[in-house]
TORLUMPA-927001 format. One line per field, with one value per atom (N, C-alpha, C): residue number from 1; atom name; x, y, z. Coordinates in Angstrom, 2 decimals. Example, Ala and Ser with C-alpha at 12.3 -4.5 7.8 and 13.67 -1.06 7.14 Angstrom:
// TORLUMPA-927001
k	(1/1/1/2/2/2)
a	(N/CA/C/N/CA/C)
east	(13.19/12.30/13.20/12.85/13.67/12.90)
north	(-5.69/-4.50/-3.30/-2.25/-1.06/0.03)
up	(7.80/7.80/7.80/7.08/7.14/7.87)
// end
This chain:
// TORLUMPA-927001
k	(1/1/1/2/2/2/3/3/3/4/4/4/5/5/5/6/6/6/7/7/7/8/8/8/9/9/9/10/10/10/11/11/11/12/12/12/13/13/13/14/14/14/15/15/15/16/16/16/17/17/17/18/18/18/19/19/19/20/20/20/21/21/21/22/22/22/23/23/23/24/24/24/25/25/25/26/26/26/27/27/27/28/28/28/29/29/29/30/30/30/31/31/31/32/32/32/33/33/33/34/34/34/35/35/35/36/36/36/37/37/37/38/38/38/39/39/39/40/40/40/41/41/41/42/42/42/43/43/43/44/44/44/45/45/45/46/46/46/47/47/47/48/48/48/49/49/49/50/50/50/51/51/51/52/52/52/53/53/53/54/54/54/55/55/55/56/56/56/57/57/57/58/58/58/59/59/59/60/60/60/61/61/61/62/62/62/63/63/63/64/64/64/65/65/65/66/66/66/67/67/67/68/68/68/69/69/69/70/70/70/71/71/71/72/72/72/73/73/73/74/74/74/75/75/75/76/76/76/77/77/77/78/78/78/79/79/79/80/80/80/81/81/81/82/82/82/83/83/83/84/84/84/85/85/85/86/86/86/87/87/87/88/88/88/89/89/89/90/90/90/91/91/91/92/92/92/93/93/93/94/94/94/95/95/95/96/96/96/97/97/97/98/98/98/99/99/99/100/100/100/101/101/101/102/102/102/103/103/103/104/104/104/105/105/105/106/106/106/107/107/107/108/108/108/109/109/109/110/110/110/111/111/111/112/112/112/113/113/113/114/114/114/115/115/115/116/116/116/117/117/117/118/118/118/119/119/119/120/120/120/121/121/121/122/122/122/123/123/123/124/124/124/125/125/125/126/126/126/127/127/127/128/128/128/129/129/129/130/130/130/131/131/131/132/132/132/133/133/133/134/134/134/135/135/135/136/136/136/137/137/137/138/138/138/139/139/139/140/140/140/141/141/141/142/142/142/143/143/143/144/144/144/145/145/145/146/146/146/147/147/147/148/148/148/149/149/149/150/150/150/151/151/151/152/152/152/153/153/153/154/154/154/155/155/155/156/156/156/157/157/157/158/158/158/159/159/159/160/160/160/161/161/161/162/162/162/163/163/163/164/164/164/165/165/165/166/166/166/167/167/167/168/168/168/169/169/169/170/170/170/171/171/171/172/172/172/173/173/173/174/174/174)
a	(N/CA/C/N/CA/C/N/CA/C/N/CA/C/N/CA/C/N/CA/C/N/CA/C/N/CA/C/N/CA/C/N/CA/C/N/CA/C/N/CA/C/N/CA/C/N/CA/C/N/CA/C/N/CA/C/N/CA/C/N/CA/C/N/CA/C/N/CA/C/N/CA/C/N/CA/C/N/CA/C/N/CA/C/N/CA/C/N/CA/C/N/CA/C/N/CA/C/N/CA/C/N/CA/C/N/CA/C/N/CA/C/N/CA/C/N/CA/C/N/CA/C/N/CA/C/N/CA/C/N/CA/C/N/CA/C/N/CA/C/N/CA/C/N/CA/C/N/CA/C/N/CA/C/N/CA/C/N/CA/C/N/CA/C/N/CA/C/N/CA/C/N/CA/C/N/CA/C/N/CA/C/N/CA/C/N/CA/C/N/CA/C/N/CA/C/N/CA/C/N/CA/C/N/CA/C/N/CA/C/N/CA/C/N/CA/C/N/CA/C/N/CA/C/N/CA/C/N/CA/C/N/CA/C/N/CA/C/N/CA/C/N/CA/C/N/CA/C/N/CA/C/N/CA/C/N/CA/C/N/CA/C/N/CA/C/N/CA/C/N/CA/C/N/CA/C/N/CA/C/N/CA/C/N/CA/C/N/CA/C/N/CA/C/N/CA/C/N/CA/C/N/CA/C/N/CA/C/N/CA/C/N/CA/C/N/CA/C/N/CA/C/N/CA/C/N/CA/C/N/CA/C/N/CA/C/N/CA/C/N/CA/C/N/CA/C/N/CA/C/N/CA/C/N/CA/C/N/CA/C/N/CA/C/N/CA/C/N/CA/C/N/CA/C/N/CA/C/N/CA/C/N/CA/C/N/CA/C/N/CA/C/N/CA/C/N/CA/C/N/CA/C/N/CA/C/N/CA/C/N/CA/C/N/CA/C/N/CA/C/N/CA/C/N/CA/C/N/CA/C/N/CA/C/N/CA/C/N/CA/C/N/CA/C/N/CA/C/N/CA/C/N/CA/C/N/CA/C/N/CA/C/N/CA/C/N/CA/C/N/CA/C/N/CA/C/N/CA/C/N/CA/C/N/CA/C/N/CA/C/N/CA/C/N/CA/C/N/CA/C/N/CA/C/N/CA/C/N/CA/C/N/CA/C/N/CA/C/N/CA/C/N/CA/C/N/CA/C/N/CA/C/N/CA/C/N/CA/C/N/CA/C/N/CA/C/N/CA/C/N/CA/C/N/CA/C/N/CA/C/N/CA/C/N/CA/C/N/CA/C/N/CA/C/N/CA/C/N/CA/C/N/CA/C/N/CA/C/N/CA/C/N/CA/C/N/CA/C/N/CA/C/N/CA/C/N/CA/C)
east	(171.65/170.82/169.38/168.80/167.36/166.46/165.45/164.60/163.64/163.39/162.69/162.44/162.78/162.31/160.48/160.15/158.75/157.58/156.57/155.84/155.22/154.85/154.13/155.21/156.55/156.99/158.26/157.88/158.17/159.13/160.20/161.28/160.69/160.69/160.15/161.67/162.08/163.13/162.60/162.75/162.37/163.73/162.33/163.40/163.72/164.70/165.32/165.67/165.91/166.35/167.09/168.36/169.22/169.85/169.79/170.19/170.50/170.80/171.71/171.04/169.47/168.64/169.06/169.17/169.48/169.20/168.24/167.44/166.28/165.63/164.37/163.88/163.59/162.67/160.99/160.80/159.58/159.86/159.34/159.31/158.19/156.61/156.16/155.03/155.03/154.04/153.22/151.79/150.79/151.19/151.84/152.11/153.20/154.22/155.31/154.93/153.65/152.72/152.07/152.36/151.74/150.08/149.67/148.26/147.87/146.57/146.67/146.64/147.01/146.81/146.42/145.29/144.80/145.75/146.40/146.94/145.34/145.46/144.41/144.81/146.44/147.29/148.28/149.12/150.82/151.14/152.14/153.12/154.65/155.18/156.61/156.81/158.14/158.61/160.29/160.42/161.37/162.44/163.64/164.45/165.70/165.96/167.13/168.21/168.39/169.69/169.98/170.55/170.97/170.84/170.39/170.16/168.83/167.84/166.50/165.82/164.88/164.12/162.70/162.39/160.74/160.36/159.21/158.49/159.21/158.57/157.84/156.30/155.79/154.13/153.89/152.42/151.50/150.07/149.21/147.66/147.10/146.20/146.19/144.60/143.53/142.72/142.45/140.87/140.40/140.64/140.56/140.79/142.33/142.91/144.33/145.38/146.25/147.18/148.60/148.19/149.52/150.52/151.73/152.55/153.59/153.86/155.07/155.91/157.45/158.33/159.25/159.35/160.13/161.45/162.57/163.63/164.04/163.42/164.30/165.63/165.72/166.98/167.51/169.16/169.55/169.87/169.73/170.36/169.56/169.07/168.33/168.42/168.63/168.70/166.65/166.31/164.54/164.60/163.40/163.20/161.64/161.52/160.36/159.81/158.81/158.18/156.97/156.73/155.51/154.55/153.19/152.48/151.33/151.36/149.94/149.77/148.72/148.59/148.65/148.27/147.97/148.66/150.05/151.15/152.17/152.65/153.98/154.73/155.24/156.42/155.98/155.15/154.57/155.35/155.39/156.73/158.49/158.67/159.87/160.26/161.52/161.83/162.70/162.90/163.91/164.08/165.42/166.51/167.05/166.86/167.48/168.30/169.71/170.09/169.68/168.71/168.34/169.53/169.33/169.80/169.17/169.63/168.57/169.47/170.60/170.77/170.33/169.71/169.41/168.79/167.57/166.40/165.40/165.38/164.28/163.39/162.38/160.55/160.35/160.06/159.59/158.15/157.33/156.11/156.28/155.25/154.97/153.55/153.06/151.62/151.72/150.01/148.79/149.14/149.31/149.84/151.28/152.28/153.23/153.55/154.88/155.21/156.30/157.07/157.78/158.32/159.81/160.64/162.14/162.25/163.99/164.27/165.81/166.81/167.74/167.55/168.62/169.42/170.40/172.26/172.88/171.89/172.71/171.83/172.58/171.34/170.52/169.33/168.67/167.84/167.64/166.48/164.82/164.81/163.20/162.97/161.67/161.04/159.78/159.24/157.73/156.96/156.13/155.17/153.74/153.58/152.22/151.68/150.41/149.34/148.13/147.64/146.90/144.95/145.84/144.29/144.61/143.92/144.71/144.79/145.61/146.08/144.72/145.01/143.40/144.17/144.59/144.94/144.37/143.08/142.61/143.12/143.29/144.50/145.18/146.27/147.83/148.54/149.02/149.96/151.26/151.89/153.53/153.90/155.30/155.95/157.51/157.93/159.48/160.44/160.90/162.11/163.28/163.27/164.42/163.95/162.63/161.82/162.78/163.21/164.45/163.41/162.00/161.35/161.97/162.27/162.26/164.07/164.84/165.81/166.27/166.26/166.15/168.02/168.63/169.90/170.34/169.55/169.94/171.64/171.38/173.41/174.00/173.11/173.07/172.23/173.04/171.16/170.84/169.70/168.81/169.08/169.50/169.48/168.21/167.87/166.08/165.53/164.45/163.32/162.03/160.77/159.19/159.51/158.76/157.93/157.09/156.29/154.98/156.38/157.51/158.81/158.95/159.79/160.66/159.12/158.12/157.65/156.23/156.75/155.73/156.35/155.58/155.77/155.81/156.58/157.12/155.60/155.77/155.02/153.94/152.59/151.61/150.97/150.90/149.62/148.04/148.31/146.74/146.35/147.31/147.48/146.53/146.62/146.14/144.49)
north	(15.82/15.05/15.54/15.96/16.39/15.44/15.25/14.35/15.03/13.75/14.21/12.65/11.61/10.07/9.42/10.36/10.67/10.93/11.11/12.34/12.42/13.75/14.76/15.25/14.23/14.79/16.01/17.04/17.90/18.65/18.82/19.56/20.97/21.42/23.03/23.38/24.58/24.77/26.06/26.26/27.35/28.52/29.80/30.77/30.88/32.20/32.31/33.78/34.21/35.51/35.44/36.10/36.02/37.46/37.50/39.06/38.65/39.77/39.78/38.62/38.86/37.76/36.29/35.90/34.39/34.43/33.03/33.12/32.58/33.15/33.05/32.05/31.12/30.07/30.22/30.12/29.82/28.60/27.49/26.14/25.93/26.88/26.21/27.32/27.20/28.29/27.24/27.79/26.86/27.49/28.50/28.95/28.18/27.40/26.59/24.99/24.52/23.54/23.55/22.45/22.17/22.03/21.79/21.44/21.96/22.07/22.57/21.74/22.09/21.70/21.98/21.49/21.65/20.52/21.55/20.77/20.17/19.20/18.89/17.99/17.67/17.10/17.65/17.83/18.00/16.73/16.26/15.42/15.82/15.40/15.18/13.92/13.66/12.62/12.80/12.63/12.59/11.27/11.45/9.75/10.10/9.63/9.81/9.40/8.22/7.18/7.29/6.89/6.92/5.59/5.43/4.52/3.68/4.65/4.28/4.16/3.45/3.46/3.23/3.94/4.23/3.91/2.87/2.50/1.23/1.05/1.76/1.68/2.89/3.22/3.75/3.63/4.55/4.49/4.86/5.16/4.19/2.79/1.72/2.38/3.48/3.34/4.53/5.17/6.61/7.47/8.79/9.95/10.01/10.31/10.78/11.40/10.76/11.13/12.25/13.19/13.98/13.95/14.72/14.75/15.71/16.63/17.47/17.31/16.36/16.35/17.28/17.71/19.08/18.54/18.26/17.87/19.01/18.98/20.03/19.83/18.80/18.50/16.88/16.88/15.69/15.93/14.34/13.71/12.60/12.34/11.37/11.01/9.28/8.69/8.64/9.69/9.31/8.48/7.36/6.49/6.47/7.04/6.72/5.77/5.53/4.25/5.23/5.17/5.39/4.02/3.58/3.08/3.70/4.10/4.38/4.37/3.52/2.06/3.14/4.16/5.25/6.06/6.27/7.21/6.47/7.87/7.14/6.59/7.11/6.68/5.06/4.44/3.24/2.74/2.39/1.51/1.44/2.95/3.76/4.35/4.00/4.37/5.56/6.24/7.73/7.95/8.03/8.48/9.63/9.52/11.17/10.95/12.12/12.33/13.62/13.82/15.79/15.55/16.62/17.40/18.61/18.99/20.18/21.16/20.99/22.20/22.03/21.04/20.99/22.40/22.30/23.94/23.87/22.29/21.85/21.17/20.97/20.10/19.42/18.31/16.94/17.39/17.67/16.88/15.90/14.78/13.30/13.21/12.65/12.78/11.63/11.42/10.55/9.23/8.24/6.88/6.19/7.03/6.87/6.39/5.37/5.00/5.75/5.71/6.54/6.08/5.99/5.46/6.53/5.85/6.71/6.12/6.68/6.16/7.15/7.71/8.20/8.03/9.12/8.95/9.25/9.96/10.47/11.05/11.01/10.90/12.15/12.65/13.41/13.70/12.87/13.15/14.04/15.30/15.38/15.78/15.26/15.94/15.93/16.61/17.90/17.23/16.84/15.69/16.90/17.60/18.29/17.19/16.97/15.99/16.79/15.90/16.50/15.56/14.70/13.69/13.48/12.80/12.30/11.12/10.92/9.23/8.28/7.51/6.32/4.83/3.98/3.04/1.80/1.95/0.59/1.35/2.46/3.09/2.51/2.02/2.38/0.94/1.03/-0.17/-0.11/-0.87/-1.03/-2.02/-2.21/-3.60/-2.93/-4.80/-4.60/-3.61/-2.83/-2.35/-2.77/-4.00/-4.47/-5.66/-4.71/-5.83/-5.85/-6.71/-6.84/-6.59/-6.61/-5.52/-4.15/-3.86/-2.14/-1.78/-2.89/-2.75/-1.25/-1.11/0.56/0.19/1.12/1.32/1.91/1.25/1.89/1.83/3.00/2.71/2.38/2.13/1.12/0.03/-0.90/-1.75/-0.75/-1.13/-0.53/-1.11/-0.64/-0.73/-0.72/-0.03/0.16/0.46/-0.71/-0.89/-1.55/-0.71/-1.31/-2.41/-3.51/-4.77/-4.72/-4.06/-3.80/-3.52/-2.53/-2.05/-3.75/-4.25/-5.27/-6.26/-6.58/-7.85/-7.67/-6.30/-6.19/-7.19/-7.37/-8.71/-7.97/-8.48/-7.83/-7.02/-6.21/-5.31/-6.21/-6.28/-6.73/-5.57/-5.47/-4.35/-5.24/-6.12/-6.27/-6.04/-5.37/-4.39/-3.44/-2.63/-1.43/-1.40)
up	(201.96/201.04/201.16/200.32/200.26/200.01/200.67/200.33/199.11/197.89/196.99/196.24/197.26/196.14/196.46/197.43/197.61/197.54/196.69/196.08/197.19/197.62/198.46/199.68/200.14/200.95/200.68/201.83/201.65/202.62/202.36/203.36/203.78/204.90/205.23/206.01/205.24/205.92/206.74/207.80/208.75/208.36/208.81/208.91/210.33/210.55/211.93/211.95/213.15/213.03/214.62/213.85/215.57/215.82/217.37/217.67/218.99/220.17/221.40/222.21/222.13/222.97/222.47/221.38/221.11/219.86/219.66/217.59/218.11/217.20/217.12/215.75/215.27/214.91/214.11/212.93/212.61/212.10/212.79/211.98/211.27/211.05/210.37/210.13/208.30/207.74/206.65/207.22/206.10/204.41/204.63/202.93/202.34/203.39/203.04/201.74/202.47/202.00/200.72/199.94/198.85/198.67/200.28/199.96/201.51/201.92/203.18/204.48/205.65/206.70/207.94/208.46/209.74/210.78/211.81/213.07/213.56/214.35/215.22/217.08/216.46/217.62/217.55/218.45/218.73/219.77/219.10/220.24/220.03/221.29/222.34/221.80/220.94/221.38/221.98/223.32/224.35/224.61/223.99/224.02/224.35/225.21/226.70/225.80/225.39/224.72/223.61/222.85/221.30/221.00/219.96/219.10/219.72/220.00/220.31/218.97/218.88/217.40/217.93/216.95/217.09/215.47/215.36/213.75/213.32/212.20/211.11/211.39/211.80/211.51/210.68/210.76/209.89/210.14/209.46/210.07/208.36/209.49/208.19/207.44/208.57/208.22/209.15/209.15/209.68/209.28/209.62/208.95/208.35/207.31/206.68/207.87/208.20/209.08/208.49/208.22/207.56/208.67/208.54/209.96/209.34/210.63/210.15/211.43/211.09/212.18/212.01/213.25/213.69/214.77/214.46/215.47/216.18/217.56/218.27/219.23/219.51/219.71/219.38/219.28/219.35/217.25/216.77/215.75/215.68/214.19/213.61/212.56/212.39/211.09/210.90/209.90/209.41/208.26/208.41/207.35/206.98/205.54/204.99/203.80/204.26/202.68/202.85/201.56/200.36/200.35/201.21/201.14/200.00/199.47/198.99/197.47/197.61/196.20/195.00/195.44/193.96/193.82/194.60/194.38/193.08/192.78/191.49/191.99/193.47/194.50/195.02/195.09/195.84/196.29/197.44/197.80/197.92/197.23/197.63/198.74/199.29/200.65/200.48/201.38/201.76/202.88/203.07/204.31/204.67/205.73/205.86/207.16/207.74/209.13/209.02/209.87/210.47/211.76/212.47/213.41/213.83/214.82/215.28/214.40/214.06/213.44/212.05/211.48/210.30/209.78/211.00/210.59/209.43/209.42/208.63/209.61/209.06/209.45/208.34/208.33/207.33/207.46/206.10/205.87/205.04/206.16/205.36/205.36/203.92/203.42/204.30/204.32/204.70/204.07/204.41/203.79/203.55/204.32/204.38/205.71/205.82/207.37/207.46/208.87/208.97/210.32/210.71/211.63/211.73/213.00/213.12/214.01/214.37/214.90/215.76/217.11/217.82/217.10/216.72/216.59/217.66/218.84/219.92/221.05/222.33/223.37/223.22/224.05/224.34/222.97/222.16/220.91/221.65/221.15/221.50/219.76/219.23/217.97/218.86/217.64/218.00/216.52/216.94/215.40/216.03/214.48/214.30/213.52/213.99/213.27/212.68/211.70/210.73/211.24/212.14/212.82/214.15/215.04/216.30/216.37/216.98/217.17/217.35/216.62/217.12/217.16/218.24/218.36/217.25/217.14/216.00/215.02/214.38/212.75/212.69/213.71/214.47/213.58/212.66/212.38/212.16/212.02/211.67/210.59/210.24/209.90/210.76/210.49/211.07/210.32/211.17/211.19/209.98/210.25/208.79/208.26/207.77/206.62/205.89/205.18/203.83/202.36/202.62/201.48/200.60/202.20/201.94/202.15/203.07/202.57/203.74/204.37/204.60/205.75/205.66/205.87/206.86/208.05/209.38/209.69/210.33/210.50/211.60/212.26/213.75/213.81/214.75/215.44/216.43/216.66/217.61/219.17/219.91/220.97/222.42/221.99/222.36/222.02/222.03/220.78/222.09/221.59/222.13/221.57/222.04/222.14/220.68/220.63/219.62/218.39/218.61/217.46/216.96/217.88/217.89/217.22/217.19/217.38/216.05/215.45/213.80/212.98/211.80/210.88/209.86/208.94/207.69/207.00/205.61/205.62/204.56/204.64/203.73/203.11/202.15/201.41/201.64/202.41/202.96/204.21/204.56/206.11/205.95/204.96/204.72/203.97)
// end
């Protein structure tokens, strides 16, 4: 399933090249991009268990938070909403299961939240940021706001405090 119920987000499918040594990997070319991007952070996210969930965040305020997730190992149900009051998409959600063998990278524009779901132990993704994290930005809503409706195919088994304990989503959040 390709993601495309979005506007701005963008599938990057990496090339590869394999020979006696193993394969080799480009996950990510600024020529792939519709618009440009400066990295300014990289994060690890590292999850032992399956059916860990992380989100729904997003950046409510400060500099534009772009993000390009890169799954390098493991299996993931990704869930996105379209926050942003002036997109055609507003408020449209999109699902995806990557895998590391997918050999794709998600870009998600600036105003979008964005969550997932272990399908299976040892999840690491690789999140290139376009700002750095600023805790007063940092917001959420629940997981199964019935807003957004979003179609996890598990419960969550382990879930943060701050995950578990956001309040459905307000556009006066933002």
């Amino acid at each position: 399933m390709e993601l495309k119920n979005i506007f701005g987000v963008q599938e990057l499918i990496s090339t590869s090249f394999t020979d006696s040594r193993g394969k080799f990997n480009r996950i990510f070319d600024a020529d792939w991009l519709e618009e440009d991007f400066v990295i300014e952070q990289v994060n690890v996210s590292i999850n032992p268990y399956q059916h860990t969930l992380r989100g729904m965040h997003f950046q409510k305020s400060g500099k534009p938070e772009n993000k390009i997730m890169c799954l390098l190992g493991g299996k993931i149900f990704l869930s996105i909403v379209d926050l942003r009051e002036k997109s055609p998409t507003y408020m449209f959600s999109e699902n995806k299961v990557l895998s590391q063998t997918s050999e794709v990278a998600i870009f998600i524009p600036a105003g979008c939240a964005a969550g997932w779901l272990s399908l299976e132990d040892n999840v690491t993704i690789q999140y290139f940021m376009s700002s750095r994290y600023e805790q007063n930005s940092y917001s959420g809503f629940a997981y199964n706001d019935p807003q957004f409706n979003i179609p996890w195919p598990y419960e969550p088994k382990i879930i943060s405090d701050q995950d578990r304990n956001w309040q459905k989503f307000s556009a006066e959040e933002l």
